[in-house]
C-alpha positions as CSV (number, residue, x, y, z in Angstrom):
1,X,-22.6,24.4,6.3
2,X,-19.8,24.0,3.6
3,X,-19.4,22.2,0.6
4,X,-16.4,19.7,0.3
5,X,-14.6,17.2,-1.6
6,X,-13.6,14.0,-0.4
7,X,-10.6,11.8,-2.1
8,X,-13.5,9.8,-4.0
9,X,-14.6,12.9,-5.5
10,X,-17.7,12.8,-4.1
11,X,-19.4,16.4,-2.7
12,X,-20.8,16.5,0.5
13,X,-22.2,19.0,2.8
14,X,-20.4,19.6,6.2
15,X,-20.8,21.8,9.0
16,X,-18.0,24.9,8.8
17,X,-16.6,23.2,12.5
18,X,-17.3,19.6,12.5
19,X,-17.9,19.4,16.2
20,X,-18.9,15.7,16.6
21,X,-16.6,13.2,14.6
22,X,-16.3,9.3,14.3
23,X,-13.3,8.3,12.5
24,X,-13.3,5.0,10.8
25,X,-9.4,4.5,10.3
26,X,-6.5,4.3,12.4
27,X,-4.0,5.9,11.0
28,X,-6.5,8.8,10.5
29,X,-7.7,8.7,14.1
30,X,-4.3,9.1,15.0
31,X,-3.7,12.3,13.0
32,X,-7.2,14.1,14.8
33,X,-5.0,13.4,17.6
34,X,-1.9,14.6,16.1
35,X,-3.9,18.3,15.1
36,X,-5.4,18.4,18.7
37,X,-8.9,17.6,18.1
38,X,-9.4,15.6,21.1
39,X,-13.0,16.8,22.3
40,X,-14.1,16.8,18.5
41,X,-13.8,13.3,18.1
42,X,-16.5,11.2,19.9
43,X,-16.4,7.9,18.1
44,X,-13.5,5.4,17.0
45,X,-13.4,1.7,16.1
46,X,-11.9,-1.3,17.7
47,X,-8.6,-1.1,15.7
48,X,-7.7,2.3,16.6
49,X,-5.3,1.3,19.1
50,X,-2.9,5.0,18.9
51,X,-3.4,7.3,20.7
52,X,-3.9,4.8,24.4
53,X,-5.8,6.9,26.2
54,X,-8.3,7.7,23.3
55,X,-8.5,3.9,23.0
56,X,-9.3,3.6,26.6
57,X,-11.4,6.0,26.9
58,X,-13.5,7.1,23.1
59,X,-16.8,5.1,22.5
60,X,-16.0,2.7,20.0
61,X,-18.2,2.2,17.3
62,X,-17.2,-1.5,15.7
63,X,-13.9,-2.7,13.4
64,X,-13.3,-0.8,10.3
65,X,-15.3,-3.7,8.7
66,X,-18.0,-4.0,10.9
67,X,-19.4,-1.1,12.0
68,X,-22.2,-1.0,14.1
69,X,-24.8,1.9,13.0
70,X,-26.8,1.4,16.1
71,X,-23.6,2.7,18.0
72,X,-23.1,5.6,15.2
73,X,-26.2,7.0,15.4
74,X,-26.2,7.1,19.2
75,X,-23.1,9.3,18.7
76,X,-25.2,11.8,16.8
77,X,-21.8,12.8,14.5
78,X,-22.2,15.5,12.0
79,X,-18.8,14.2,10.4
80,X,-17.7,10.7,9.9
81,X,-14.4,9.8,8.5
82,X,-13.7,6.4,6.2
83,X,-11.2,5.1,3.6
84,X,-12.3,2.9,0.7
85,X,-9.6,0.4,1.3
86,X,-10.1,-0.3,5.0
87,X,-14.1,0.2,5.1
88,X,-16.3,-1.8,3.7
89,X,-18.7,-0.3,0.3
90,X,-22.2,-1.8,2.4
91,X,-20.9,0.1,5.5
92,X,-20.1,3.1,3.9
93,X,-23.3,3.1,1.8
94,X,-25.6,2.9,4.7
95,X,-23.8,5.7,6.8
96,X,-24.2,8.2,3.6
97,X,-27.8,7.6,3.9
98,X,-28.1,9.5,7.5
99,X,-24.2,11.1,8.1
100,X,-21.9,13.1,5.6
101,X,-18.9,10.8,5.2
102,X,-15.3,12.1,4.3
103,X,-13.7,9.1,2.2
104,X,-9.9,9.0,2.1
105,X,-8.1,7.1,-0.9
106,X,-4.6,6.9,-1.3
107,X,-1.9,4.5,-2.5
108,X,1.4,7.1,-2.5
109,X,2.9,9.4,-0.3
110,X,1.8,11.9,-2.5
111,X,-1.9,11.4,-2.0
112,X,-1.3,11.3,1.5
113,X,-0.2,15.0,1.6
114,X,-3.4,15.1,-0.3
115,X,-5.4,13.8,2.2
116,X,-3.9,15.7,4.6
117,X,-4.7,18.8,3.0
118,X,-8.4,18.1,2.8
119,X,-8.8,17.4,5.6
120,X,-7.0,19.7,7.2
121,X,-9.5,22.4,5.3
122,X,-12.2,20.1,6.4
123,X,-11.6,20.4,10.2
124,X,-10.7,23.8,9.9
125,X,-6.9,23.2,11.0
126,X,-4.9,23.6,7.8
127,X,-1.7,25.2,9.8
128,X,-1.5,22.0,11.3
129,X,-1.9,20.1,8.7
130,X,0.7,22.1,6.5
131,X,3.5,22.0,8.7
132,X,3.1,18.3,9.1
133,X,3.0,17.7,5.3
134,X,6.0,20.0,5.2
135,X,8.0,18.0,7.7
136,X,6.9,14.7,6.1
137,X,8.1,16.2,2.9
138,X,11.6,17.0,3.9
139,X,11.9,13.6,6.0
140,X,11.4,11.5,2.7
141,X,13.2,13.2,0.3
142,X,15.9,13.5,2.8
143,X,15.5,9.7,3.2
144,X,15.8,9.5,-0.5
145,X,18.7,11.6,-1.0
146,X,20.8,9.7,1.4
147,X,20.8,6.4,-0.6
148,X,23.4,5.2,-2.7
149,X,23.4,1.5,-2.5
150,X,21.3,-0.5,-4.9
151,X,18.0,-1.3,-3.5
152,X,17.1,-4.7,-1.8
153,X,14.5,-6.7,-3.8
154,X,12.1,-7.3,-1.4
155,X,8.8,-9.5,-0.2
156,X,6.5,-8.1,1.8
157,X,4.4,-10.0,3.6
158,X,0.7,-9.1,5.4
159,X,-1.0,-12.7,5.9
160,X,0.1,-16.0,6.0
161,X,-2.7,-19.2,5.6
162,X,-2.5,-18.3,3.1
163,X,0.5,-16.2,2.3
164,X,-0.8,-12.4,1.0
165,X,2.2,-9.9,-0.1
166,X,1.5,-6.1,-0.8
167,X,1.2,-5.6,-4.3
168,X,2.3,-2.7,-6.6
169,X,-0.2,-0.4,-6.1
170,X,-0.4,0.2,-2.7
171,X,0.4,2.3,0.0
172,X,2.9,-0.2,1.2
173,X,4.7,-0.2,-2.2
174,X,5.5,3.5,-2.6
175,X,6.7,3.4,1.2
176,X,9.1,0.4,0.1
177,X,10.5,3.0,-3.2
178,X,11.3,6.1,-0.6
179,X,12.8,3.2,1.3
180,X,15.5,2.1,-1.3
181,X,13.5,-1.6,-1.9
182,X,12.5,-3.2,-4.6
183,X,8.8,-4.9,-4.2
184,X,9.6,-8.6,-6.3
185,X,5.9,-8.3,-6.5
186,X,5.3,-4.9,-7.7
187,X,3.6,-6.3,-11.3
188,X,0.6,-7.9,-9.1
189,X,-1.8,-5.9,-8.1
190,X,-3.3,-5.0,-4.2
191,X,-2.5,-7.7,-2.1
192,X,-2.4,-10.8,-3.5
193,X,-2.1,-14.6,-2.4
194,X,1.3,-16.5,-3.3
195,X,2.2,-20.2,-3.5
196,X,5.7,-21.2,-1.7
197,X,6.8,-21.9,-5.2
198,X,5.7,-18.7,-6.4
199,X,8.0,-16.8,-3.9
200,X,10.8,-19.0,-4.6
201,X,10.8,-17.9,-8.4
202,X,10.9,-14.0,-7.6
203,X,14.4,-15.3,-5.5
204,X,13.8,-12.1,-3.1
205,X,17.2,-10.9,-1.0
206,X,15.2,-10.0,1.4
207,X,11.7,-10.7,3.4
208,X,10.0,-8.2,5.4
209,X,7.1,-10.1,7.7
210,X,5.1,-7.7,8.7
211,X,3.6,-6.8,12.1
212,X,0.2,-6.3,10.9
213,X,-2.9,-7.1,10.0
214,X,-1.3,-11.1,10.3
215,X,1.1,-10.4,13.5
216,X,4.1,-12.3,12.3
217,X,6.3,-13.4,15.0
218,X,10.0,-15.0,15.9
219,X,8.6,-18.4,15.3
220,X,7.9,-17.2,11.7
221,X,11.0,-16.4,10.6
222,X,12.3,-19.8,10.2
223,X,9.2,-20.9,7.7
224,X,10.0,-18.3,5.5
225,X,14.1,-19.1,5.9
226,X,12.9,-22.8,4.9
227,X,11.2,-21.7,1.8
228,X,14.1,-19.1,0.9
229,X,17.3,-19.9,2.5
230,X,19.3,-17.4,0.8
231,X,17.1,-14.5,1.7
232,X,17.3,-12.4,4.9
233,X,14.1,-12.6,6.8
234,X,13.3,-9.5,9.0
235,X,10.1,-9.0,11.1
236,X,9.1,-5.5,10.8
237,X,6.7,-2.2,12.4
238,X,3.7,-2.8,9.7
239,X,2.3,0.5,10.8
240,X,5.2,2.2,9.8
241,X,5.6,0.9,6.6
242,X,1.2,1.2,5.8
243,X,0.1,4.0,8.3
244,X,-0.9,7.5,6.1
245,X,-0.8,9.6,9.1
246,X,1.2,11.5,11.4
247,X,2.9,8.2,12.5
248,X,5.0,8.6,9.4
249,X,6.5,11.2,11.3
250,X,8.2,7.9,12.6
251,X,9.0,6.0,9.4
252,X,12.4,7.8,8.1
253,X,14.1,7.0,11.2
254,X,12.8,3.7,11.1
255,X,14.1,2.8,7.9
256,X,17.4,4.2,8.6
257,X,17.6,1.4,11.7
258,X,16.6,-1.1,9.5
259,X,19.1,-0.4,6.6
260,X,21.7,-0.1,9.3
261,X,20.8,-3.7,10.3
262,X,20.5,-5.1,7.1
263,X,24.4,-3.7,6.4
264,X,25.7,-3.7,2.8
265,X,24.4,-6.4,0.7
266,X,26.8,-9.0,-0.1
C-alpha cells in the first residue's frame, strides 16, 4: 500500500497497482482509457458514454449522482475515482466509509495537468500521463499564440427551464480565455440561473448553446435569436469545451473550426 494525495487534500491509502477501479466521471473514465488501463477498470457509471465499447461492455455502477453502493461493493474496487463537482458529498461520504476514493477538483487547465499528474503517480502510469500534459500544453498555448483579434463576448449556456450559463469560475470559463472569448458572465459564480432580461443587459456578440448536460438543439437557436437578435447563436461540442481529460486532445482544433465559422467580427 501507498500513501497519496487527492486534489481535496485529503490522504488516503491505496494499493502500489490499483488493480480493481470504478471511475465516477466521464471525462476521467475516458483518460484510464486514454493510458491503457482497460482490464484495471471494472466499474463506470451511466454517463460515461467515451470510450463505446467500455460503455457497452463495463458494469455500470449508477449516474455520477446516484450511485448505487449495492453495485460498488459487488465490484469489490480497491480504487474508486470521483470529482466534487460531478459527485454528490452523501455519495462520496458513504463510499470513503468502505473504499479509498481519489477526489478530483479543478476549475483551469492548469489544475487539470494537476490532476493528471496525480493520477498518473496514482495508477502507476506517469509517462503516459506526462506526455499527454505535454501535448495538451503546447496545443493551448499554441491556440493562444495564434490569436490576434479581440475576443468575442460570449454566453454560455448549459440548461434552459430555466436558463443556467457557466459562471466565472469554472472549468468552462478558463476553456472560453484559451479560446479568445469573453464569458459576459464571468463576475457570477458556478453556474447560475439567468432571466431573459438579464441576458439582454450583458448584450453578448455571441451565444454558445451547449451540447450538454441540457442538449440544445436547431430548434433552439431561434429562442435565443428572439431574446438577442443581434448576437450570433452557435450550438456547440459541450464536452469539448468542459471535458478535463484526454478529449482535450480534441479541443484546439475545435476552436480553430469554430473561429473560422464565426469569421471576423463585424
Amino acid at each position: 500500500m501507498k500513501l497519496v494525495i487527492d486534489q481535496m487534500h485529503q490522504q488516503l491509502e491505496v494499493p502500489k497497482e490499483p488493480k480493481r477501479i470504478v471511475s465516477l466521471v466521464p471525462s476521467q473514465t475516458e483518460l484510464l482509457y486514454y493510458w491503457g488501463l482497460d482490464e484495471r477498470v471494472v466499474g463506470i457509471t451511466k454517463f460515461c458514454i467515451h470510450p463505446k465499447e467500455w460503455y457497452k461492455n463495463k458494469p455500470r455502477v449508477g449516474g455520477t449522482k446516484t450511485v448505487d453502493l449495492e453495485k460498488v461493493r459487488a465490484l469489490k474496487p480497491d480504487l474508486i475515482i470521483g470529482n466534487k463537482e460531478e459527485n454528490t458529498q452523501s455519495d462520496i461520504e458513504a463510499l470513503q466509509k468502505e473504499f479509498p476514493v481519489w477526489m478530483s477538483d479543478m476549475q483551469t487547465l492548469e489544475e487539470a495537468w494537476d490532476m493528471m499528474t496525480l493520477l498518473g503517480n496514482v495508477l502507476n502510469v506517469p509517462d503516459q500521463s506526462t506526455a499527454l500534459i505535454q501535448q495538451l500544453k503546447e496545443d493551448f498555448l499554441a491556440l493562444v499564440n495564434e490569436q490576434s483579434e479581440p475576443p468575442w463576448r460570449v454566453a454560455y449556456f448549459i440548461w434552459q427551464n430555466p436558463y443556467m450559463v457557466a459562471g466565472g469560475d469554472t472549468f468552462i470559463d478558463d476553456v472560453l480565455k484559451k479560446a479568445n472569448f469573453e464569458n459576459v458572465f464571468a463576475e457570477s459564480l458556478r453556474y447560475p440561473s439567468v432571466t431573459v432580461a438579464e441576458i439582454q443587459a450583458k448584450q453578448p456578440e455571441l451565444i454558445l448553446l451547449s451540447s450538454e448536460p441540457y442538449p440544445f438543439k436547431e430548434k433552439h437557436v431561434q429562442i435565443f435569436q428572439e431574446i438577442c437578435p443581434n448576437a450570433r447563436v452557435e450550438i456547440v461540442d459541450g464536452e469539448l469545451f468542459s471535458w478535463y481529460g484526454s478529449r482535450l486532445l480534441e479541443t484546439t482544433h475545435y476552436v480553430k473550426k469554430l473561429h473560422q465559422k464565426l469569421g471576423a467580427k463585424t
